[in-house]
N, C-alpha and C positions, 0 to 999 in steps of 0.2 A: 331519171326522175320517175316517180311514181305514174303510172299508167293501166290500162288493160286491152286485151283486145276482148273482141265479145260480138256473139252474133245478132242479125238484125233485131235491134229492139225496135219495142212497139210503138207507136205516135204518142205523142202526149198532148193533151189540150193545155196551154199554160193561162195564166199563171196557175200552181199547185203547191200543195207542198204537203211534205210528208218528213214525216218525224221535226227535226230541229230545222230544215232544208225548205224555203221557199224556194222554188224555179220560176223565178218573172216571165222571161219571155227566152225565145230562142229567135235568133238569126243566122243565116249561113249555116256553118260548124260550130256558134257559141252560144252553150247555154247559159244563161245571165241566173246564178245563184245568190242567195243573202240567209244570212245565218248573224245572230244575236247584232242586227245591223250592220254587217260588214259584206257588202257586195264582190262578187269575184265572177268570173267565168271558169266554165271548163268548155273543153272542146272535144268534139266529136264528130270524127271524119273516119270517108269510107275508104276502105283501103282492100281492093279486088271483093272477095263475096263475104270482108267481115269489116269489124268498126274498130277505132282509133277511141279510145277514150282517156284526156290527158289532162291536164291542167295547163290554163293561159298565160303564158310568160309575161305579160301586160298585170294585171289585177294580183296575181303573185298571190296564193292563197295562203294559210298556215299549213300545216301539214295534217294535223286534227280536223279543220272545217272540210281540207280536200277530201280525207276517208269517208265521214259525212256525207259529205256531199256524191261520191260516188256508191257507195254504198246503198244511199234513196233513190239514186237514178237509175240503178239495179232493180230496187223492189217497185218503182214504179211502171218503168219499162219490161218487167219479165226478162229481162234477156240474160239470155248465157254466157257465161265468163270460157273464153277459149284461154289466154295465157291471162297472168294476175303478179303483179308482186305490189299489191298494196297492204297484203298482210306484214308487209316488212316497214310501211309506216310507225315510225316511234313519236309517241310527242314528246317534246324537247318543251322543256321548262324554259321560259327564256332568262339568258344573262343578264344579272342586274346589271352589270357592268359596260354594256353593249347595249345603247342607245341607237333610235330610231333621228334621222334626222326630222322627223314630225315631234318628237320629245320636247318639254320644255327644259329649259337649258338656265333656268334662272336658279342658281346654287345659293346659299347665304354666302360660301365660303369664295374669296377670292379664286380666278382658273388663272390654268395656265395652259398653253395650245402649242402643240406641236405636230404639224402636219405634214404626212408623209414618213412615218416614225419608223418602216423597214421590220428592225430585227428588233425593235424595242428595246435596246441596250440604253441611250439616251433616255428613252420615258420612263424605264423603270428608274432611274440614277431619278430625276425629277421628282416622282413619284417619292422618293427617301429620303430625299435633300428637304421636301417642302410637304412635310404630313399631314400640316395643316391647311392647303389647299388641295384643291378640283384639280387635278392633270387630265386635260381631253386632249387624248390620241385622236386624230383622225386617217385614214387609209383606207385605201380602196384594196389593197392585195388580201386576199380572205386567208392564205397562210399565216400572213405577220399575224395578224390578227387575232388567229387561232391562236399562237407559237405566245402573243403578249396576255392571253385572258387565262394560258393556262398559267403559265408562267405569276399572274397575279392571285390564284386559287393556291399555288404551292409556298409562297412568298407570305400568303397574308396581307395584300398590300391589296388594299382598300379604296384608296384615292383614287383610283383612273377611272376615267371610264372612255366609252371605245364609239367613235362613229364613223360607220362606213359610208362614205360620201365626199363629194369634190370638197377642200376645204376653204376654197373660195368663195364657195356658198353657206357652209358653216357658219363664218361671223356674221352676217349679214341677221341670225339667228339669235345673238348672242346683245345685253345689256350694255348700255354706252359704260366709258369707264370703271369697267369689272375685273380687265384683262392684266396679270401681273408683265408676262411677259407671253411673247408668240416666237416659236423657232419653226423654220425652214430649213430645213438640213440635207446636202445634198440632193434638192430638186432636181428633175429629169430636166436638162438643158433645150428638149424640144426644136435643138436649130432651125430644122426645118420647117417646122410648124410653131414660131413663136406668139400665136396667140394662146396655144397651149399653156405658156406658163403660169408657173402659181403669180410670182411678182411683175404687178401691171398698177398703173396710176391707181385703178379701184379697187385693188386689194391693198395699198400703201393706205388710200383713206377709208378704208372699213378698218386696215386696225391700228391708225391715230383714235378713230372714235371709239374701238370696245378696252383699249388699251388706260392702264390710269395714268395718270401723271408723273413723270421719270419713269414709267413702264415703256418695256423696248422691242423690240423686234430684229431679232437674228438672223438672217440669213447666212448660211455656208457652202460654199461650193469647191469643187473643184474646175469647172470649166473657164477659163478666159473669156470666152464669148457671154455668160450667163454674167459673169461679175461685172463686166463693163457694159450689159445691157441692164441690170439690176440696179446700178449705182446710175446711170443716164435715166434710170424714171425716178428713183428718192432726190436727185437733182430738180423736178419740174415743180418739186414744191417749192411756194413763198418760203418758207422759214425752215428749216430743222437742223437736227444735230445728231451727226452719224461721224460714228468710229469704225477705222478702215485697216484691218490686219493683214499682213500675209504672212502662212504656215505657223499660225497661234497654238498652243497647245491645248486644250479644256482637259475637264475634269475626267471625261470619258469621252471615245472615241470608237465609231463604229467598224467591222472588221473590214467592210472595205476598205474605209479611212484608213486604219493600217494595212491593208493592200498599198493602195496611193504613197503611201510614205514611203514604204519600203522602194519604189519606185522613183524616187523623186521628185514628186509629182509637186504643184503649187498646189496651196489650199488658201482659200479667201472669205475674211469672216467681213460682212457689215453689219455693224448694230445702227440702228435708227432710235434714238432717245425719243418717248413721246415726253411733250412739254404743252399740253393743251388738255382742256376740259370741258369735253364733249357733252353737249345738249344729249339731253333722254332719248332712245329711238320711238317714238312714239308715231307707232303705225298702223292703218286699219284695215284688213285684208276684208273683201270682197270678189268672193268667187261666183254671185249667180251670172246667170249670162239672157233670162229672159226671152225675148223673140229676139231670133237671127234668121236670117236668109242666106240658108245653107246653098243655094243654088248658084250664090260666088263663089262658095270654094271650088278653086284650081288644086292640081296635083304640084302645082307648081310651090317650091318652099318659098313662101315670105321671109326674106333676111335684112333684118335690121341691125343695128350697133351692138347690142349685149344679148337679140334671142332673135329663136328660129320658129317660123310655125311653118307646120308640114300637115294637108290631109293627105290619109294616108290610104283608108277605106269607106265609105259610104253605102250602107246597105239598107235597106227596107224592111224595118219591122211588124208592122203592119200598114193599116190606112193611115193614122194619126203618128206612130214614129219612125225618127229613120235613126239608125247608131252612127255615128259617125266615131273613127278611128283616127289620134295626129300626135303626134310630136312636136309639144312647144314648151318652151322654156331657155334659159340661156345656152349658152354651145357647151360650157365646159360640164353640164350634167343635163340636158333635156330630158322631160319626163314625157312618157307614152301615155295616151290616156283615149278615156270613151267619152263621148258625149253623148244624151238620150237627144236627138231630135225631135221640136214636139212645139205645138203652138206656145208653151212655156220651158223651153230649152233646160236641160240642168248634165253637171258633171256626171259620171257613174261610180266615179270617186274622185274628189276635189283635188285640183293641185294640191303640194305642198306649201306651206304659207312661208313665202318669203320674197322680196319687193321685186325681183327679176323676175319671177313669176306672179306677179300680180298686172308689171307692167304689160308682161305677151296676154294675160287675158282681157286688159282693156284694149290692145292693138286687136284682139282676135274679135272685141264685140264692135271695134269700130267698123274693121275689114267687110264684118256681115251686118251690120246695121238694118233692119227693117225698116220702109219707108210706110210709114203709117197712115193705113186709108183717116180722111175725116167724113 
């Protein structure tokens, strides 16, 4: 990742700012940056008789704001560049195709969801089948990813678009009855760790509700253990209607899929018919947090039913703030974040707006409640 080393620079009184670069405040090794409203840190640490100067894996800057950003902290500090490769920073256009999960996600056009899409053989076929809908890939693997955005520039295919992120949390994102259909295909079976999985009582009802009416839900596996612990949660519903294959053939099949055949192997399809007509999700996200009394947080993690909260760091920025560093959010994607500490508390950048994280921030303002003198 982009970096420098460089020798002692010189103190800086903050806040400052120079060219397009506010620097707020510094703590520890992190300088707190903002640029056209967008807050980020960089970091700089000493390393024998020279300096570390990097960017904060937490605030995750663009690549433009980081040059920027280092750049003015050169001409503000004087200091000397010993090694440098930030002349090899390029800004990258971003892909319209490749959503943010902060994105709104409200299309005209009916979607269709398919998470954990691999090699993208499946989502491109979707993608041709259905030209007049939204096909959202979701996947976390940054190859697939790459291998399906290029694959959609040489194609001309226009319809997908791409989000990297847990897809559990996706719909929770997404317009009550929008969804044509949603496939799961080949999920990692997780034995060991089954609260891993994608299919659980509250991903069955996040997509009865984004799903329309006769709109279905796919599941395909090859595991024994995933099929008959997938078909024991679509069982806990009151009501539904699910179709139950074994070694079905579809339209297209992935190459592992034919690995498995050639082998053998069982393959198990359940479709889940939605047959329901789901109220509006009509939700109001609030992220300030006000006075807290930071002096309960333990290092110890708070764990509740669907989220974690974790302090992680606690430092002193001056008399009036302290940063506090945690990890809260549900288990299957937790978000790292700062908090300014301060007679009126605030994020240093707000969660993501969605109801699991809404709920760990009212657990996190009850856990620190201030007792209010009268």
């Amino acid at each position: 990742m982009p970096h420098l080393f460089i020798k002692e620079p010189k103190n800086l009184k903050y806040p400052i700012k120079s060219g397009d670069v506010n620097f707020l405040f510094k703590v520890d090794d992190l300088i707190a940056c903002e640029i056209e409203n967008k807050k980020f840190f960089i970091s700089l640490q000493k390393r024998d008789n020279k300096y570390l100067l990097k960017y904060d894996k937490v605030t995750r800057p663009i690549s433009s704001y980081l040059k920027k950003a280092y750049t003015e902290f050169l001409a503000l500090s004087e200091a000397e560049i010993i090694t440098s490769n930030i002349e090899g920073i390029k800004d990258k256009q971003p892909n319209k195709y490749l959503l943010n999960i902060s994105d709104n996600l409200d299309f005209k056009e009916d979607i269709i969801v398919e998470i954990g899409f691999g090699s993208g053989r499946h989502l491109l076929h979707l993608a041709k089948k259905y030209p007049d809908k939204i096909i959202i890939g979701i996947e976390i693997h940054k190859p697939s990813i790459e291998q399906v955005l290029k694959r959609c520039e040489l194609e001309n295919i226009t319809n997908i678009r791409i989000i990297d992120y847990d897809g559990r949390l996706v719909l929770s994102k997404i317009k009550s009855n929008k969804v044509h259909s949603i496939y799961v295909h080949f999920p990692v079976p997780w034995d060991k760790k089954p609260h891993r999985r994608v299919i659980s009582e509250y991903f069955i009802n996040e997509s009865i509700r984004v799903l329309q009416k006769k709109g279905f839900l796919h599941l395909r596996t090859d595991s024994d253990n995933y099929f008959e612990y997938s078909f024991n949660e679509f069982m806990k519903l009151n009501k539904n209607e699910l179709k139950i294959y074994k070694n079905k053939d579809l339209e297209v099949s992935s190459k592992y899929e034919d690995r498995w055949k050639k082998q053998n192997k069982n393959i198990y399809d359940i479709f889940m018919i939605n047959d329901t007509i789901s109220k509006e999700l009509k939700e109001e996200f609030n992220f300030e947090l006000g006075c807290l009394d930071f002096s309960k947080a333990t290092k110890k993690a708070y764990i509740f039913d669907e989220f974690v909260i974790h302090f992680e760091k606690i430092a002193k920025i001056d008399d009036t703030r302290t940063l506090i560093k945690l990890t809260m959010g549900a288990f299957e994607r937790p978000e790292h974040l700062y908090i300014i500490a301060s007679k009126k508390s605030e994020y240093f950048n707000k969660p993501i707006f969605h109801k699991i994280n809404q709920k760990a921030h009212n657990k996190l303002k009850d856990i620190l409640s201030c007792q209010i003198q009268k």
